[in-house]
Every structure is written in structure tokens, then in C-alpha cells.
N, C-alpha and C positions, 0 to 999 in steps of 0.2 A: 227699749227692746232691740230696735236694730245696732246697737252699739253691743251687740252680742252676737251677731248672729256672723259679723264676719271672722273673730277670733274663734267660733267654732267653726265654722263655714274650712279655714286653713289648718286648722287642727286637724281636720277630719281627711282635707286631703290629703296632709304629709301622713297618717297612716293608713291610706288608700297606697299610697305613691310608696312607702315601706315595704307593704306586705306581697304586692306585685316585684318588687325586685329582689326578693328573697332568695337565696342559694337552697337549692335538694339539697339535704341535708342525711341520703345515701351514700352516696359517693360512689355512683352508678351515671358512668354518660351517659345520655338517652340516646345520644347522635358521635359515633366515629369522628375524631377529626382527623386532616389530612394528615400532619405531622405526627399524630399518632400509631398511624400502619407504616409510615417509612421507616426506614433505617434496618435493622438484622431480622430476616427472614422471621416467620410463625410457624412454628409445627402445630401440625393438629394432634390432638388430644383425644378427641374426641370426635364420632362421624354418627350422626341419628342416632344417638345414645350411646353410640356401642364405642369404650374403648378403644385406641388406637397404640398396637404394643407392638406388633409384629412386622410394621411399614412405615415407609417414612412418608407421609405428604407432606407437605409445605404450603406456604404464602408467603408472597414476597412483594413487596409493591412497590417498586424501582423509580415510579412518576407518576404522576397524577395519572388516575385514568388508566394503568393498568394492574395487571398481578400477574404473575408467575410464580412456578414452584416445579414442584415435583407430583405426580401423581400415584406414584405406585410404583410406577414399574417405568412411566414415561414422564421428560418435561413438559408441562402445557404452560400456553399464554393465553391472555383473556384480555378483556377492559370491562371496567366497570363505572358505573355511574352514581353520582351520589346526588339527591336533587327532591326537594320538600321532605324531607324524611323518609325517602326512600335509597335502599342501595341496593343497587344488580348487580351483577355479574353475567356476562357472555362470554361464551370460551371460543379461543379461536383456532389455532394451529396446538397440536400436538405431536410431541414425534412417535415412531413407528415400531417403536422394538418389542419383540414378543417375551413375556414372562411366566411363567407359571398362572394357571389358571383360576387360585384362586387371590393371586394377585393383581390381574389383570382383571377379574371382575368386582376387585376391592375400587380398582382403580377405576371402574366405570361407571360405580356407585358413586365415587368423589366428583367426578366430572358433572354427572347428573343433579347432584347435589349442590353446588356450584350456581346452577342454571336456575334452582329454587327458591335464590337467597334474595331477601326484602328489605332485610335488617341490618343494621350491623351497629356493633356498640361493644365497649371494651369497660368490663364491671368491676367490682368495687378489689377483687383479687388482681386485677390487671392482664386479665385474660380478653381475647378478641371474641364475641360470641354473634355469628353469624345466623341470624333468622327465619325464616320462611313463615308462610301460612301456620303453618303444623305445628310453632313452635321454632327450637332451638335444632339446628342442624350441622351446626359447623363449631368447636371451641378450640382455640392454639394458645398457645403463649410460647414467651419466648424465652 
């Protein structure tokens, strides 16, 4: 009998040891990678559901740890943090020019929105989709 027990004994672990390093078979990162957000800017698409057709925002992520873009009506810069499965964002400096108002409060929603973000992951369309508590808050592509 134990001249059995070890050819199952390694059977059993090479598909233990198979089944663990299996590829998602969506084709949905779960997690952002760095080289992924560099290179030509993200327009948003989309802001807490709603469309984005009448304004330009952007994302842009120039070096590790930060982003810039446009916000509406002003540039803003930020950093953000990517770390166990979480990504932030904190916005830092923005500039100061006045726009129309309901540009300027499109723009206040974006910033705020920004400050909500949990998640981040780029899905199976190749789109960046930026998450919070609530769900989905942020979609760009390029």
C-alpha cells in the first residue's frame, strides 16, 4: 500500500500547484499597473455615471505617484498611492481661472471625486475605471 501513496501523494500536488496558478480567464485587471496609466493622457468619459460630452477632464500620470490633467475649466496636480490593493488619490495645487458656472461646478465635482477613489483597474475594453465605496466613479480611455 505505501508504494501507492506517494505517486498519488505528487499527483495530487502538481494539481493543487496547477490550479493555484491559473490565469482570470476575463480579461479584467483586478489591480492598475504602473506602466499601464503612463504614457498619453485619459479623458474621462464618464463622471458618477453621467456622461462626459461637453468638457474636457483628463488624467495624466507623468511619474510614478502623480497625475495631472485638466479639470474643467482649471489644471490640477495630485499624487496618488497604490499599496495592498488600494489606490488614492489627493489633489494638491490647482490653478485659479474663473469659468462659467456650471463648468466650474462640473469641475468641483471632478476634484471631489478624485478624493473618493479606492480602486483603480483598466477592464477587459481597455478602459481605466476608477472606484470608490459606491461603486464606479471615474471611466477614461485613451
Amino acid at each position: 500500500m505505501s508504494r501507492f501513496r506517494l505517486p498519488l501523494l505528487l499527483s495530487s500536488s502538481a494539481l493543487l500547484l496547477a490550479a493555484c496558478t491559473g490565469q482570470p480567464s476575463s480579461g479584467v485587471h483586478t489591480m492598475v499597473e504602473e506602466s499601464q496609466l503612463r504614457g498619453e493622457a485619459w479623458s474621462v468619459i464618464s463622471l458618477n455615471g453621467e456622461n462626459i460630452t461637453d468638457a474636457t477632464l483628463s488624467l495624466n500620470f507623468p511619474q510614478p505617484g502623480q497625475v495631472a490633467g485638466n479639470a474643467g475649466c482649471n489644471n490640477y496636480m495630485a499624487t496618488y498611492v497604490q499599496n495592498e490593493g488600494l489606490f488614492t488619490i489627493t489633489t494638491g495645487g490647482v490653478t485659479m481661472m474663473a469659468c462659467p458656472k456650471p463648468l466650474m461646478e462640473l469641475e468641483q465635482k471632478f476634484l471631489n471625486t478624485l478624493g473618493d477613489i479606492s480602486q483603480a483597474r483598466i477592464n477587459a475594453d481597455g478602459i481605466l475605471v476608477l472606484s470608490g465605496k459606491d461603486g464606479e466613479k471615474i471611466k477614461a480611455t485613451r
